[in-house]
VOGU-3710 file (C-alpha; in Angstrom, 3 decimals, decimal comma):
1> xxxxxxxxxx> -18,883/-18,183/-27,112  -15,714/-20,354/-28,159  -15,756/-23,863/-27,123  -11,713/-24,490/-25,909  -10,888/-28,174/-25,132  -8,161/-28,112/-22,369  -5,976/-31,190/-21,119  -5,755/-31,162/-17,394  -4,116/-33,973/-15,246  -5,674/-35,147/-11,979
11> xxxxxxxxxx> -4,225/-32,759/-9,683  -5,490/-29,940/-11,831  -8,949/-31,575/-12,224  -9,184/-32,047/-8,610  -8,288/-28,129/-8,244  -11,129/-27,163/-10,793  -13,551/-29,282/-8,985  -12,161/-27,391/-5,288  -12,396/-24,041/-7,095  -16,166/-25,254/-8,458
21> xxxxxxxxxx> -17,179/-25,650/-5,128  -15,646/-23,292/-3,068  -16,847/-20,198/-5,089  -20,563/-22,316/-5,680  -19,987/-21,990/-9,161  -22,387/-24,354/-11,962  -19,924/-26,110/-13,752  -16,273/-26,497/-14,429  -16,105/-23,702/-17,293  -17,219/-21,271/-14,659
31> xxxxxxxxxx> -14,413/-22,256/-12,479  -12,143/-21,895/-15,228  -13,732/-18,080/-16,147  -13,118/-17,575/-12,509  -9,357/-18,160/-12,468  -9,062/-16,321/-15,622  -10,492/-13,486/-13,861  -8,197/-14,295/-10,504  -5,172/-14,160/-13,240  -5,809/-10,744/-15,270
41> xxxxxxxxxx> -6,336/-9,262/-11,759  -3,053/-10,226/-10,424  -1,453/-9,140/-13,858  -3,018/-5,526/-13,698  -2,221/-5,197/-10,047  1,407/-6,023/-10,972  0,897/-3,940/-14,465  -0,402/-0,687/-11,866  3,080/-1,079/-10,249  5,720/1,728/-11,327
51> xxxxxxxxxx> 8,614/3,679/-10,139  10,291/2,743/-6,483  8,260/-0,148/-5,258  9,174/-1,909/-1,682  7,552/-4,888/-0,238  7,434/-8,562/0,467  8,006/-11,308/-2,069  6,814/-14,438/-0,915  7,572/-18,264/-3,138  6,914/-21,308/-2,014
61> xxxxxxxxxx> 8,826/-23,944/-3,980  10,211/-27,549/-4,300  13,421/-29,314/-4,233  15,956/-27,425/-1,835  18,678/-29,370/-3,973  18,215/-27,460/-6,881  19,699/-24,102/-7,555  17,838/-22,192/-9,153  16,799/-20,079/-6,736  19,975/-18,887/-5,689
71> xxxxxxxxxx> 20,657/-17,854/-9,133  17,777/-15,442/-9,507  18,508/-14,105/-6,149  21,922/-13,610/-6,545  21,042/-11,896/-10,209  18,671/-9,521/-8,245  20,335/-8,918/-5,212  20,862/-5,299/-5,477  17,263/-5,501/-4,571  16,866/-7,853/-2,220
81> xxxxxxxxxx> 17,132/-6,392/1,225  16,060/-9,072/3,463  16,092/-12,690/2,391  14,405/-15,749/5,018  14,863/-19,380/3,560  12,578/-21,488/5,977  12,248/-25,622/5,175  8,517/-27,209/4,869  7,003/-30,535/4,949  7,217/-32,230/1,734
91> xxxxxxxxxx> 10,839/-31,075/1,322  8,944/-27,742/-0,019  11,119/-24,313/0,809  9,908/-20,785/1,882  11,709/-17,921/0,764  10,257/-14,721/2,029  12,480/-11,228/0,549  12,052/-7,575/1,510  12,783/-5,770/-2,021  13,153/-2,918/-2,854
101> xxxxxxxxxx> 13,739/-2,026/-6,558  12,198/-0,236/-9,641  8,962/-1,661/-10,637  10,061/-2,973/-13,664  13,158/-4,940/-11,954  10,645/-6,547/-9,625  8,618/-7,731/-12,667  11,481/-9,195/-14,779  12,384/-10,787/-11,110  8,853/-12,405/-10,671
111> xxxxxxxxxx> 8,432/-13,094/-14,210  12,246/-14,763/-14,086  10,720/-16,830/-10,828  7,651/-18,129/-12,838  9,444/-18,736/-16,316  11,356/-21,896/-14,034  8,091/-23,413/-13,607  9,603/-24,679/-10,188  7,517/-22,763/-7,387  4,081/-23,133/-6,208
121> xxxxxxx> 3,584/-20,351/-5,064  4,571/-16,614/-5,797  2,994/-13,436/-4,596  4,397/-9,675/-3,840  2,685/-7,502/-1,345  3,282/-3,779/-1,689  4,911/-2,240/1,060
//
């Protein structure tokens, strides 16, 4: 098996150790296995996704100040049927959307989302 160094910062480490625990798992490169795993399963559910989809996009994110956001909703918003912004503690933001688009819109819209590096949080559940 290859041996992969990895630089995590405290936060991270912290979140291996959590993830270590939680699951009862032996040792940190277990944990990591295990989010590997958590990751390709998210990708093939969204890969599995194709023609008409309609559901619930839900991003939790920092910084109401910056603009990004409205950006990519205002470049998708031909599928954005619903939209809720809702403010957190930690000046964090929820946006909750009803979509509705072709699967491959909704992609290039989460995948737009995640390229910003700015949210915390993004999931889609299938209507």
């Amino acid at each position: 098996m290859p041996i992969i160094s990895v630089s995590l910062n405290e936060e991270y480490t912290k979140d291996l150790d959590v993830i270590q625990t939680t699951f009862g798992l032996k040792g940190r490169s277990e944990a990591i296995r295990a989010s590997i795993i958590a990751a390709m399963d998210e990708i093939k559910r969204m890969d599995s996704l194709e023609g008409v989809v309609e559901g619930v996009l839900i991003i939790v994110r920092g910084n109401h100040a910056d603009p990004w956001m409205i950006r990519i909703q205002a470049k998708y918003q031909d599928c954005i049927k619903t939209q809720m912004h809702s403010h957190l503690q930690d000046q964090k933001c929820l946006e909750v959307m009803v979509v509705s688009c072709d699967a491959s819109i909704l992609k290039d819209m989460i995948s737009d989302i995640k390229a910003q590096g700015k949210s915390d949080y993004v999931k889609f559940v299938k209507g």
